[in-house]
C-alpha positions as protocol buffer text, in pm:
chain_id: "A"
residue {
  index: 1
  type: UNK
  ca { x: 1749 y: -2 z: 3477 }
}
residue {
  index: 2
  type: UNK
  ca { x: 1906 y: 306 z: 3616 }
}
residue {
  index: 3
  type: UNK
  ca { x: 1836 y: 495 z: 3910 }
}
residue {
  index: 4
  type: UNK
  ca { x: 1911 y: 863 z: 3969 }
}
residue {
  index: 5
  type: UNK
  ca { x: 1846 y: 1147 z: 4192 }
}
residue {
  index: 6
  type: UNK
  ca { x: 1580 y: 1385 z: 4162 }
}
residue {
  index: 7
  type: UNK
  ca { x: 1648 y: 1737 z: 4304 }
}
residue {
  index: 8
  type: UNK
  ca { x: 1522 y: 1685 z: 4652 }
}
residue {
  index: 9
  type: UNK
  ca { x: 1673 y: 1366 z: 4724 }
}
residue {
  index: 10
  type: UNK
  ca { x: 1430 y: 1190 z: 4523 }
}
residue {
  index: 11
  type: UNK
  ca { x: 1477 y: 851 z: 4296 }
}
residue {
  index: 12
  type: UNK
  ca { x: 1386 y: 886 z: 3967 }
}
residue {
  index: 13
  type: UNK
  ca { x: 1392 y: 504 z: 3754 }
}
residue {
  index: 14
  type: UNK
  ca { x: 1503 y: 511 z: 3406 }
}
residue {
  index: 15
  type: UNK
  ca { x: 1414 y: 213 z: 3202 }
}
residue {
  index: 16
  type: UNK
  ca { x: 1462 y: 104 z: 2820 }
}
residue {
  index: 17
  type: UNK
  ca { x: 1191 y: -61 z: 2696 }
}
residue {
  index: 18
  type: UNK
  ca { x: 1319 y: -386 z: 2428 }
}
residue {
  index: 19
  type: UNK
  ca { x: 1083 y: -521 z: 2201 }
}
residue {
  index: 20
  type: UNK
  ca { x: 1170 y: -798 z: 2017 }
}
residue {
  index: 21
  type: UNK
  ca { x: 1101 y: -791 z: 1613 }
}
residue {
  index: 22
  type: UNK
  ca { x: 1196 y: -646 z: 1317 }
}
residue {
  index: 23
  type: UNK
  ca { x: 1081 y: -326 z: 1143 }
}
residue {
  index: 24
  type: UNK
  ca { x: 993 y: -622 z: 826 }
}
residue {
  index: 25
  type: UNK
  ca { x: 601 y: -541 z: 749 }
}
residue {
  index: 26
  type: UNK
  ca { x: 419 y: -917 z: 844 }
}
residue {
  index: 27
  type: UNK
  ca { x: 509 y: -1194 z: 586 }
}
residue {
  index: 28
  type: UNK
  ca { x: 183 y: -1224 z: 386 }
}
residue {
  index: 29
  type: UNK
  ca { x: 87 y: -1634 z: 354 }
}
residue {
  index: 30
  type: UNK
  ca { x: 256 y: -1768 z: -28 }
}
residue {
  index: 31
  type: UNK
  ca { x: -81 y: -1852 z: -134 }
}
residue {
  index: 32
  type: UNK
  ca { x: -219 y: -1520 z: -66 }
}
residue {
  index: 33
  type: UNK
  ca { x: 93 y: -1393 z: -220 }
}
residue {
  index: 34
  type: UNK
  ca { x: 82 y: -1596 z: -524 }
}
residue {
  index: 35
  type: UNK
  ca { x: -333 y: -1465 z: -574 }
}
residue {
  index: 36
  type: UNK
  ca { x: -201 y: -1066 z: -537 }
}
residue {
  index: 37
  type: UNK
  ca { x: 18 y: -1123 z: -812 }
}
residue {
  index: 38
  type: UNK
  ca { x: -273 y: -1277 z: -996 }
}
residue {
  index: 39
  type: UNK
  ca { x: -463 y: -975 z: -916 }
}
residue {
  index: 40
  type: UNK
  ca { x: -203 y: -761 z: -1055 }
}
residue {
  index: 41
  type: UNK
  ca { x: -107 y: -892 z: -1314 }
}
residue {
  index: 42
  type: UNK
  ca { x: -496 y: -887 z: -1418 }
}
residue {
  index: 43
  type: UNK
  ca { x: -532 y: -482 z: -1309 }
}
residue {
  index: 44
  type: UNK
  ca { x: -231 y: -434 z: -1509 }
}
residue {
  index: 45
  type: UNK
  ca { x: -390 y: -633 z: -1789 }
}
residue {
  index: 46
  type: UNK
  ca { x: -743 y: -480 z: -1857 }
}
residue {
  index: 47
  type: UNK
  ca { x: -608 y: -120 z: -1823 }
}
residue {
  index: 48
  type: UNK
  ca { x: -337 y: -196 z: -2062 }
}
residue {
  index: 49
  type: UNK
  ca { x: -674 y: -298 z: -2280 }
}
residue {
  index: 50
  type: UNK
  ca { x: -772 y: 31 z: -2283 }
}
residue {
  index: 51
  type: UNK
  ca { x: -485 y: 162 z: -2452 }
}
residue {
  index: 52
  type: UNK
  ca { x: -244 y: 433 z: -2389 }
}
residue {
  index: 53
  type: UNK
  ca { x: -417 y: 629 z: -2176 }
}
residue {
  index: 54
  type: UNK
  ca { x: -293 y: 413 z: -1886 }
}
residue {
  index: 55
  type: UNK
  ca { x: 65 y: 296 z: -1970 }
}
residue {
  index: 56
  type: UNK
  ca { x: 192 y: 492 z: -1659 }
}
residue {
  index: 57
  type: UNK
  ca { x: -5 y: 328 z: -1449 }
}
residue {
  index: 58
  type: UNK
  ca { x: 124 y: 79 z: -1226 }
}
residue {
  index: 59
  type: UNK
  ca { x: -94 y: -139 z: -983 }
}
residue {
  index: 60
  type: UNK
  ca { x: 32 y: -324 z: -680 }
}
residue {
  index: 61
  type: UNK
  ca { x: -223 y: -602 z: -424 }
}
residue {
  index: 62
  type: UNK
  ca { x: -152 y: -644 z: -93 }
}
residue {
  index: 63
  type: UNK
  ca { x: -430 y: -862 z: 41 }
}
residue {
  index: 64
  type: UNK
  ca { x: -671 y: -820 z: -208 }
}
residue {
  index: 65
  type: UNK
  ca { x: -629 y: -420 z: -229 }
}
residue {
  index: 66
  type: UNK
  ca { x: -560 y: -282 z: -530 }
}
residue {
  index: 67
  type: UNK
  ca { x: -330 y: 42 z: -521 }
}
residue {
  index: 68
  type: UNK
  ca { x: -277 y: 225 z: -836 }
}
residue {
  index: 69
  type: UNK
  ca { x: 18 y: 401 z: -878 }
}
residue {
  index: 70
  type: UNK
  ca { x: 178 y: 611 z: -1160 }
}
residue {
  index: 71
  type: UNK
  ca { x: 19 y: 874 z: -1382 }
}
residue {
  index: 72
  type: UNK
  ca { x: -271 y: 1003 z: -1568 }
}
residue {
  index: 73
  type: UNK
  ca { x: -412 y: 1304 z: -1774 }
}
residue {
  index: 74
  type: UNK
  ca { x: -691 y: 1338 z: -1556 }
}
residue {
  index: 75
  type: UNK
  ca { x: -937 y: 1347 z: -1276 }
}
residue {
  index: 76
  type: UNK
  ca { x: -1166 y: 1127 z: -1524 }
}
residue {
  index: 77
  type: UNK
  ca { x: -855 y: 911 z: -1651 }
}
residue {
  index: 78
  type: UNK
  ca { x: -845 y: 860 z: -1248 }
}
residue {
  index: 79
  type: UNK
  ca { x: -1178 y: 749 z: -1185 }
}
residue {
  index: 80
  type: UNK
  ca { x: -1162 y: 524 z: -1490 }
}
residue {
  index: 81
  type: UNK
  ca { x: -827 y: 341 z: -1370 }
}
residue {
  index: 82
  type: UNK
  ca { x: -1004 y: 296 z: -1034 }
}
residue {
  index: 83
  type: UNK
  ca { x: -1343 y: 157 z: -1221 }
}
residue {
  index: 84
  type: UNK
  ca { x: -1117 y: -76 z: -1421 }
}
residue {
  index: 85
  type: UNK
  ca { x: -916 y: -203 z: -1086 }
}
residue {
  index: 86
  type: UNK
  ca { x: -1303 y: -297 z: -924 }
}
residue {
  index: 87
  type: UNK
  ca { x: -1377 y: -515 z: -1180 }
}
residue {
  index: 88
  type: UNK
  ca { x: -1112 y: -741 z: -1156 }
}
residue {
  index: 89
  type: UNK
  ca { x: -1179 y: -1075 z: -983 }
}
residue {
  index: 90
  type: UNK
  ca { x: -1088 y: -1154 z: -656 }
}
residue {
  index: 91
  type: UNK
  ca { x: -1020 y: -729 z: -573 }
}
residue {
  index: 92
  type: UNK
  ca { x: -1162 y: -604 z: -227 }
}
residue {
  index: 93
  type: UNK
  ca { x: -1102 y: -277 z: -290 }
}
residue {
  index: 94
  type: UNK
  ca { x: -862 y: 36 z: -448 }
}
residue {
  index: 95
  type: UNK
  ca { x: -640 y: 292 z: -364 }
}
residue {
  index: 96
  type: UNK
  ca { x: -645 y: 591 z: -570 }
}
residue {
  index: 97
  type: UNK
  ca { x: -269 y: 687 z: -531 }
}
residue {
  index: 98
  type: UNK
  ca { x: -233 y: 830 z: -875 }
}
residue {
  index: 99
  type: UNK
  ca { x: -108 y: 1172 z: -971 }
}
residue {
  index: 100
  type: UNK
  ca { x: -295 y: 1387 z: -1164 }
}
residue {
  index: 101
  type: UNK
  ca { x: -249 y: 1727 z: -1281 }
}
residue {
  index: 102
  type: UNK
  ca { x: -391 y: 1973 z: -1098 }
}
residue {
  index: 103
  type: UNK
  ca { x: -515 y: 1734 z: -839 }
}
């Protein structure tokens, strides 16, 4: 710590505050891990079922949250992808991060 003076013959303390830590996001447990790339891979899997219409589309799980990434032709291509996501098993929920055209 460092002290100086403050016009008026004042102290003034000057501190730096350390945390410890990285800047890594928290290490997510290997079996949770191993059950988001389950998840994915099954996202990734029924909208590939559907066709083209959602080659662009690329899901990622963190947790059990599905977000979709990637493009569509649509608001309703959108709202399909996101219908698709819900019913795979083991999803808690989905993150419409897709771009859309005129969205």
């Amino acid at each position: 710590m460092k002290r100086s003076t403050v016009g008026g013959g004042g102290w003034l303390l000057v501190g730096w505050l350390v945390v410890a830590g990285s800047c890594e996001p928290p290490s997510v447990p290997e079996d949770l891990a191993a059950r988001d790339l389950e998840i994915r891979t099954d996202v990734k899997s029924l909208l590939n079922a559907e066709g083209d219409a959602f080659l662009d589309v690329f899901p990622e799980c963190r947790e059990g949250v599905v977000t979709l990434k990637g493009r569509v032709a649509s608001a309703e291509g959108a709202a399909r992808a996101v219908e698709i996501a819900r019913e795979a098993a083991g999803v808690r929920g989905v993150v419409d991060a897709l771009e859309v055209p005129g969205r």
